[in-house]
BAGUVEX-504024 format. One record per residue (C-alpha): residue number from 1; x, y, z; residue in one letter. Coordinates in Angstrom, 2 decimals, always signed. Layout:
<nodes>
+-----+---------+---------+---------+------+
| seq |       u |       v |       w | type |
+-----+---------+---------+---------+------+
| NUM |       X |       Y |       Z |    a |
...
+-----+---------+---------+---------+------+
</nodes>
This chain:
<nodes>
+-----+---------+---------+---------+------+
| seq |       u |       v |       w | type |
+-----+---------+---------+---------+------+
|   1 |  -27.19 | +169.27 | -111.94 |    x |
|   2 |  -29.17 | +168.01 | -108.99 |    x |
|   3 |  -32.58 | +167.16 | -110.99 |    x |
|   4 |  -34.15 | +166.33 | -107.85 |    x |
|   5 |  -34.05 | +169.87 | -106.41 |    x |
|   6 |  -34.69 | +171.62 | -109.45 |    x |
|   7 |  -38.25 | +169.47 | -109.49 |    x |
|   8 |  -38.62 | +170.06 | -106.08 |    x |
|   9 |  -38.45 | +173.75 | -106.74 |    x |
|  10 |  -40.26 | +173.83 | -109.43 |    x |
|  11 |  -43.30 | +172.18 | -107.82 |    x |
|  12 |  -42.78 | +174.53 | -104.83 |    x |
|  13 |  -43.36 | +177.55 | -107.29 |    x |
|  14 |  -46.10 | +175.91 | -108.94 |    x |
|  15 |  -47.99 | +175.40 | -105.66 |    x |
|  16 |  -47.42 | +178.91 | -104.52 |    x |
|  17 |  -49.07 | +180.28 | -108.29 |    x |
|  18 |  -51.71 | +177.66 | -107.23 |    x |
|  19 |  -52.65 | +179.08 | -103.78 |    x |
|  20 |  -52.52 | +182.27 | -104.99 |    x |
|  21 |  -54.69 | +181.95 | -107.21 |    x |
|  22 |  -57.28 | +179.47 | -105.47 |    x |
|  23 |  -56.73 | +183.13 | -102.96 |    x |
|  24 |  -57.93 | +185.07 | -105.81 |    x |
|  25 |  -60.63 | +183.10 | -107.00 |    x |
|  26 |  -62.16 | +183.15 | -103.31 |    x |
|  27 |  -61.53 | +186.41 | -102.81 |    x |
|  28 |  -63.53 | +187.31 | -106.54 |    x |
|  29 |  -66.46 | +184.94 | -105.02 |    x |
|  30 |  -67.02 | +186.81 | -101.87 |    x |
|  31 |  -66.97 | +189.96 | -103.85 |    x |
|  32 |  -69.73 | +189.20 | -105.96 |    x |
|  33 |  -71.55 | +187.67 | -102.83 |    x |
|  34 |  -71.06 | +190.70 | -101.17 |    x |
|  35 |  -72.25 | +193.01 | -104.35 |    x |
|  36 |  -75.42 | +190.95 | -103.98 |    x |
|  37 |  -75.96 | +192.27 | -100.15 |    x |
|  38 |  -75.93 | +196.33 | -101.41 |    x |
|  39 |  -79.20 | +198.58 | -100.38 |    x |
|  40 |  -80.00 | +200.30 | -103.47 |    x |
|  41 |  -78.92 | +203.69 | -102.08 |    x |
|  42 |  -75.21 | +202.98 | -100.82 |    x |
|  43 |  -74.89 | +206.16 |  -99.03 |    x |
|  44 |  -77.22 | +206.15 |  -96.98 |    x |
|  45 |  -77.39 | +204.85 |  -92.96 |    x |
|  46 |  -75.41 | +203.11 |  -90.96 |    x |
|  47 |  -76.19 | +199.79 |  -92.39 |    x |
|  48 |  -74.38 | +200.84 |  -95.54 |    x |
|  49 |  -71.50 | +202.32 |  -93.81 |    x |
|  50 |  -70.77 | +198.61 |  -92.36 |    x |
|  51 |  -71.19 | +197.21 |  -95.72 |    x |
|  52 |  -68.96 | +199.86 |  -97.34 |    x |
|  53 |  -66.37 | +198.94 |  -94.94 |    x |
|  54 |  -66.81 | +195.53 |  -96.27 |    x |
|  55 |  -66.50 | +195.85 |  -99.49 |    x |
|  56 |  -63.04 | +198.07 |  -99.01 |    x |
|  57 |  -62.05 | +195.04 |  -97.19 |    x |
|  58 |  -62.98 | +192.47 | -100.14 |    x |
|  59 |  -61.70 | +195.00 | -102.83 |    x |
|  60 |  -58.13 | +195.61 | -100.96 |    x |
|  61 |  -57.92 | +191.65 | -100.68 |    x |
|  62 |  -58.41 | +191.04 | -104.35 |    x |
|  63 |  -55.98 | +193.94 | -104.99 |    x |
|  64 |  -53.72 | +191.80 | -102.97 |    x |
|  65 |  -54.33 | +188.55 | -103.94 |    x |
|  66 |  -54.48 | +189.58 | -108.11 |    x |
|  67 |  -50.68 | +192.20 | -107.30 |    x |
|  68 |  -49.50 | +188.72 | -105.62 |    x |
|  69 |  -50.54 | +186.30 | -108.54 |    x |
|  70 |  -48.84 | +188.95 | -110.91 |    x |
|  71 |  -45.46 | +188.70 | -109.26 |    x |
|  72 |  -45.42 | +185.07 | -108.90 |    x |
|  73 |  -46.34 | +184.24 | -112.45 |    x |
|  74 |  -42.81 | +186.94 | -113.81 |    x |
|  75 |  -40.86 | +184.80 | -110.69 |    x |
|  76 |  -42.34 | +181.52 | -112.96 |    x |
|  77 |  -41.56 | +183.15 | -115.90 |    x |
|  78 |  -37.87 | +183.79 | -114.50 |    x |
|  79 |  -37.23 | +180.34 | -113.35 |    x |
|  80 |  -38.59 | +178.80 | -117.11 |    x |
|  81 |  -36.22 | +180.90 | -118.69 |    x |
|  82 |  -32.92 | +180.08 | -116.10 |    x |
|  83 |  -33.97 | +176.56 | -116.64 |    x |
|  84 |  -34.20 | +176.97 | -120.34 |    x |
|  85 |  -37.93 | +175.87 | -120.70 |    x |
|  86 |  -39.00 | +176.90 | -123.49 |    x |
|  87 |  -42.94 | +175.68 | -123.52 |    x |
|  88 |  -43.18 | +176.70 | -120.11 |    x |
|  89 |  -42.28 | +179.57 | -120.43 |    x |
|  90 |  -44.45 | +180.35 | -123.09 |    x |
|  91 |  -47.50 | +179.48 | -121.36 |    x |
|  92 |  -46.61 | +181.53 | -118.33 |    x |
|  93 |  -46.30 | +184.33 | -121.05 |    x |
|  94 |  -49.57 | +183.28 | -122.27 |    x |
|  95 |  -51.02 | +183.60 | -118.68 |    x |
|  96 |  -49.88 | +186.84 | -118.13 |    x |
|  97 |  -51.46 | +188.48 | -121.70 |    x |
|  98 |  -54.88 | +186.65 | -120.83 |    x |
|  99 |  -54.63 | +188.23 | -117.36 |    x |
| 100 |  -53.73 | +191.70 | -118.49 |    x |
| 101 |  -55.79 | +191.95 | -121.59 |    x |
| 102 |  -58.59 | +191.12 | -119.38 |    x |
| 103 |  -61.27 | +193.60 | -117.20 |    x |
| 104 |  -59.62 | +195.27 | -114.51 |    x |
| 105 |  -62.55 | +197.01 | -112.73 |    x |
| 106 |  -61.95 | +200.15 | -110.52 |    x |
| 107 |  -64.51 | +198.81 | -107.89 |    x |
| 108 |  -63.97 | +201.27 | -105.46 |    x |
| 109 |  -63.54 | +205.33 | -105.79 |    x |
| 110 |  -62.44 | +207.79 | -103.16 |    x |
| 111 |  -66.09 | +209.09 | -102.86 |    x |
| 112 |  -66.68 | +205.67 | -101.57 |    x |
| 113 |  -63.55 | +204.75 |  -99.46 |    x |
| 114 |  -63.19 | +208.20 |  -97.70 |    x |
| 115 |  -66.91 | +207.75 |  -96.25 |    x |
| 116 |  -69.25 | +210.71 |  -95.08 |    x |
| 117 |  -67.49 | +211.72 |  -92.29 |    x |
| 118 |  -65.02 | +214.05 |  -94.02 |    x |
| 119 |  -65.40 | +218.24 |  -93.41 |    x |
| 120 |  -64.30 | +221.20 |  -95.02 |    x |
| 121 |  -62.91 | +223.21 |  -92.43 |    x |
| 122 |  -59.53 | +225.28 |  -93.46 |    x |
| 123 |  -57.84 | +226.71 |  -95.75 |    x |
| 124 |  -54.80 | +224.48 |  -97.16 |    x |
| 125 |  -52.11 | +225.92 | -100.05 |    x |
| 126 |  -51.11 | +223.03 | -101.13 |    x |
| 127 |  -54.84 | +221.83 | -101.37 |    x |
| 128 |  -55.31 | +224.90 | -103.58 |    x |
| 129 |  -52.50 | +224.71 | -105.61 |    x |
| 130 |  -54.07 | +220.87 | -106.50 |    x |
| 131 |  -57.71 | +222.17 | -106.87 |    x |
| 132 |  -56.50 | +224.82 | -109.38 |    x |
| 133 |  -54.38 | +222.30 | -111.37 |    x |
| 134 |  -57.50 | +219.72 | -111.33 |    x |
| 135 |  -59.49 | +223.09 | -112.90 |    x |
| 136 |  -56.71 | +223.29 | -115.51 |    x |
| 137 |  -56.56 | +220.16 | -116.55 |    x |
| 138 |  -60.53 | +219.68 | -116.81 |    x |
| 139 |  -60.67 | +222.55 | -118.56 |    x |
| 140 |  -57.84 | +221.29 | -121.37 |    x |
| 141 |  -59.63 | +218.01 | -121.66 |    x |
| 142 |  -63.06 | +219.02 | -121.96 |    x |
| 143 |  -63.09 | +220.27 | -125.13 |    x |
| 144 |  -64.60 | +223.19 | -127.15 |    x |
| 145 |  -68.35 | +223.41 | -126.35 |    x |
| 146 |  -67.94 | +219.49 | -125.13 |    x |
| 147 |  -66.81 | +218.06 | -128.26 |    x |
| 148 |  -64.15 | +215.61 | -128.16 |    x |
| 149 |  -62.91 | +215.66 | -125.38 |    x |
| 150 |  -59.60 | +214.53 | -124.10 |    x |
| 151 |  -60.43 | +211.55 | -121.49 |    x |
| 152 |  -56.73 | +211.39 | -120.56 |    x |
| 153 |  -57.00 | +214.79 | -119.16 |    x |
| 154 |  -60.09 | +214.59 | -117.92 |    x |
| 155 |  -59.02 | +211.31 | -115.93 |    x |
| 156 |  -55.84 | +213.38 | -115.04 |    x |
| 157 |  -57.84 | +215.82 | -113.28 |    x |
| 158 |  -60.01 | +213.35 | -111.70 |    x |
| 159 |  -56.74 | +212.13 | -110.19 |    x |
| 160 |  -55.61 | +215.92 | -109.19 |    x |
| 161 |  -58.82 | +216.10 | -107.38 |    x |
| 162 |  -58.95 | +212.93 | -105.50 |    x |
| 163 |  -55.46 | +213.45 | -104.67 |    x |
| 164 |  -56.54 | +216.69 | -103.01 |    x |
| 165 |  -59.46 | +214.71 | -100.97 |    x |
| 166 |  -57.10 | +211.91 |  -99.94 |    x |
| 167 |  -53.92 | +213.79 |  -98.85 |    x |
| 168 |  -55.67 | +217.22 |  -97.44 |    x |
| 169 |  -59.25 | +215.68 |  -96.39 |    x |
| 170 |  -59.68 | +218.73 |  -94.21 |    x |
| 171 |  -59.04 | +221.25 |  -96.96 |    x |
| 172 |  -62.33 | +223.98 |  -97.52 |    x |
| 173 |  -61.76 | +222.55 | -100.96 |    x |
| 174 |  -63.22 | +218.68 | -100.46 |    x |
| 175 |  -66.31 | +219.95 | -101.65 |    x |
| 176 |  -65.43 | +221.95 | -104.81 |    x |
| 177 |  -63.27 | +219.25 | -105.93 |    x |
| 178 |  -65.70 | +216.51 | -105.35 |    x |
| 179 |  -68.45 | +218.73 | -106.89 |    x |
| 180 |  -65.52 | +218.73 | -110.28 |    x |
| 181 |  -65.32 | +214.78 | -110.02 |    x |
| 182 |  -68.64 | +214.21 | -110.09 |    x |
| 183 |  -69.02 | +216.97 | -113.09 |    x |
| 184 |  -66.36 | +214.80 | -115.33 |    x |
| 185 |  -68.24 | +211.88 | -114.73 |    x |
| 186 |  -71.89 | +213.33 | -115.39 |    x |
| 187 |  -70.69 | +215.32 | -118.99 |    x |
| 188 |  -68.27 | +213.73 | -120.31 |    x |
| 189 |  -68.17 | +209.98 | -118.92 |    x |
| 190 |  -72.05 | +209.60 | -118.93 |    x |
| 191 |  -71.29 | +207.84 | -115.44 |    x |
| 192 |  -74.15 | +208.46 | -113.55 |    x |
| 193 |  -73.69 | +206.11 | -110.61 |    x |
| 194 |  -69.85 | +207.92 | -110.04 |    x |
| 195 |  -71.16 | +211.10 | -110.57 |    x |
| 196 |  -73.99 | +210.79 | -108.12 |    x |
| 197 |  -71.36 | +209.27 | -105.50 |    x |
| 198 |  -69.43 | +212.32 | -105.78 |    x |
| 199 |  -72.45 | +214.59 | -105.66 |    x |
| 200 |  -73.93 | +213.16 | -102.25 |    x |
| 201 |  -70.37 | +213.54 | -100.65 |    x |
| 202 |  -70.27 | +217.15 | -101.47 |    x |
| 203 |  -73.23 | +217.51 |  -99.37 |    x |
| 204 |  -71.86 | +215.88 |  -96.84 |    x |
| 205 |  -68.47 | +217.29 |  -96.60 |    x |
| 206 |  -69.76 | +220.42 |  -97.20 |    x |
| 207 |  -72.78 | +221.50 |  -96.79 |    x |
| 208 |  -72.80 | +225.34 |  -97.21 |    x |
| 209 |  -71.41 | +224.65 | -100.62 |    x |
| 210 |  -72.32 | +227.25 | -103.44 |    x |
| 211 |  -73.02 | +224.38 | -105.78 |    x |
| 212 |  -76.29 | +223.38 | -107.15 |    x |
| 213 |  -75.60 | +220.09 | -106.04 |    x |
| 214 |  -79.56 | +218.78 | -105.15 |    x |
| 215 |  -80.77 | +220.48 | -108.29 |    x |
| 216 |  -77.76 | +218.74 | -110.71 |    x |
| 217 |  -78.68 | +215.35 | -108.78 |    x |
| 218 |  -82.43 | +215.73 | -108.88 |    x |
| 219 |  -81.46 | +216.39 | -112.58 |    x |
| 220 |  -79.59 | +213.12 | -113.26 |    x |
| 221 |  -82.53 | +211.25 | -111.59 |    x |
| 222 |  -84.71 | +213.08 | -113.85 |    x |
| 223 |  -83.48 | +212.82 | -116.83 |    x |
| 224 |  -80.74 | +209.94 | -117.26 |    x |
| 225 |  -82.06 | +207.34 | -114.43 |    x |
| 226 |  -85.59 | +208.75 | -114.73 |    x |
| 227 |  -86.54 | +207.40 | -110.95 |    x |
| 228 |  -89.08 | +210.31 | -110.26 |    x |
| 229 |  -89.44 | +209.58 | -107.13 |    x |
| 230 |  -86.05 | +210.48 | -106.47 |    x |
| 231 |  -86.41 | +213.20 | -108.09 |    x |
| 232 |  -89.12 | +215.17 | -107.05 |    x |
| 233 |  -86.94 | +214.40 | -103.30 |    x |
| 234 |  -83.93 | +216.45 | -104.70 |    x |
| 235 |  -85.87 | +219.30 | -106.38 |    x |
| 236 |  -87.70 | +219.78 | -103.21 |    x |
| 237 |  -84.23 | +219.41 | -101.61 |    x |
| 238 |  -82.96 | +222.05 | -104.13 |    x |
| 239 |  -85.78 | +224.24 | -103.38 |    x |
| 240 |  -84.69 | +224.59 |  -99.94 |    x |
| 241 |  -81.15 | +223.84 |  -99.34 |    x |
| 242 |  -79.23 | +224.79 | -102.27 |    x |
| 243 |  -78.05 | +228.80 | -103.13 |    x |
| 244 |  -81.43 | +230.56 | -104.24 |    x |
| 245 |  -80.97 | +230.57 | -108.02 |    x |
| 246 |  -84.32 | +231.33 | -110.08 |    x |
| 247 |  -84.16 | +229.41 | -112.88 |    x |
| 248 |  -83.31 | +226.34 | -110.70 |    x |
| 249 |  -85.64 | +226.93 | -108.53 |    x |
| 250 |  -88.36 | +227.45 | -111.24 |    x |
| 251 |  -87.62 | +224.61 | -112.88 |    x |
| 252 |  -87.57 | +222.63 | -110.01 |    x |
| 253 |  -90.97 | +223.29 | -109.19 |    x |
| 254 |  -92.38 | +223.03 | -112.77 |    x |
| 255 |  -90.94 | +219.59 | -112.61 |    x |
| 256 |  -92.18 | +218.58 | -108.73 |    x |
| 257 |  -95.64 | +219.96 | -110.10 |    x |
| 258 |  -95.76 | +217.81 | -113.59 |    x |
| 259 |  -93.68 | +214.53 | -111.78 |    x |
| 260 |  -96.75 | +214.53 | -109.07 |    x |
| 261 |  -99.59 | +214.84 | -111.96 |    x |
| 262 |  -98.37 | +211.91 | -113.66 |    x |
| 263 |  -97.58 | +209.57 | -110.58 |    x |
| 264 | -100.86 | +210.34 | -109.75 |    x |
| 265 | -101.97 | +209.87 | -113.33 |    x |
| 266 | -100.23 | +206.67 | -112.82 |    x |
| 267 | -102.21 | +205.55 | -109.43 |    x |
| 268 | -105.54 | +205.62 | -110.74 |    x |
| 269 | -105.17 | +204.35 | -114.23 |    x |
+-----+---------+---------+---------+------+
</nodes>
């Protein structure tokens, strides 16, 4: 056996796993650099529009970079074996449990990498054929009344839905099915920031929507993130922009009324 090549190689591969992951480790560092740069609304303006496009950059390079590192470690773990190193081997296999038992955060959603610039224009069969298995699905995992509900459904669906936005992004049914998305995440994932995500882009994409999407959003601001401020902004926005519903409305302004007495309270205690 020629011992010098098989070194050779073997140092190639390590150095390859070593870039790669030197790759990775940059790519993680600019991430967190670049989480530091987000407004606190982030979709909002054209500023955060440029930094959205940013972070889908920094996100699909990590995806890279971390998919890359995966494949060379099983090409190391393939050469260990033909080689018949043992210990090697081992570690590699120890590497690749510490990197899949680890946190794999899904830092970006569809809400955030389709943008605002989607519309609900026609009507698409195939779109409805996914929107009404989404519904099905959602409605199988979200249990009687709410109680325990089945999150591999309910993930299911969101899938269903997002496939919907993604593949038919012109389909009169962006809105409904974002308006779902972001109702899996409020109930049953307690996912505020997602939900809210999902809410503003129903607004966007589709702005005549039958929804109560200002007065469910003024809610979550109101209740789960209680920001006021925000609040009283999407009950006045649900006031006048959503479908006339009374109770909504009602409460909406019962709220904008006792929210103002008590920032005021606030201001000259």
């Amino acid at each position: 056996m020629n011992y010098r090549r098989v070194f050779l190689s073997e140092a190639a591969v390590l150095w390859a796993a070593t870039i790669l992951l030197l790759g990775l480790m940059g790519c993680q560092e600019g991430a967190r650099r670049g989480s530091q740069m987000r407004v606190a609304d982030p979709l909002s303006g054209s500023t955060a529009d440029l930094e959205r496009g940013a972070e889908v950059g920094l996100v699909e390079q990590m995806a890279h970079h971390r998919s890359s590192y995966e494949r060379t470690l099983e090409v190391l773990l393939q050469f260990y074996d033909q080689q018949g190193n043992h210990l090697k081997a081992g570690w590699v296999e120890e590497e690749m449990e510490h990197m899949n038992a680890g946190p794999q955060r899904q830092y970006l959603v569809v809400a955030e990498v389709a943008g605002p610039g989607l519309r609900a224009q026609r009507t698409i069969p195939e779109a409805d054929i996914l929107y009404e298995e989404g519904l099905d699905l959602k409605r199988r995992g979200q249990g009687v009344f709410g109680l325990l509900p089945d999150k591999k459904k309910l993930y299911l669906a969101i899938d269903k839905f997002n496939e919907l936005i993604t593949t038919y992004s012109d389909s009169d049914r962006i809105g409904q099915a974002a308006f779902e998305i972001g109702e899996i995440y409020r109930i049953h994932m307690k996912d505020w920031a997602r939900a809210l995500q999902y809410y503003e882009r129903v607004r966007q994409w589709d702005p005549q929507t039958a929804r109560p999407v200002s007065f469910t959003m003024a809610r979550v601001y109101d209740d789960q993130l209680h920001n006021r401020i925000k609040a009283v902004h999407y009950y006045e926005e649900a006031i006048s922009l959503d479908v006339p519903n009374e109770s909504n409305i009602n409460y909406a302004k019962r709220r904008i009324e006792l929210i103002n007495k008590e920032l005021t309270g606030k201001i000259y205690d």
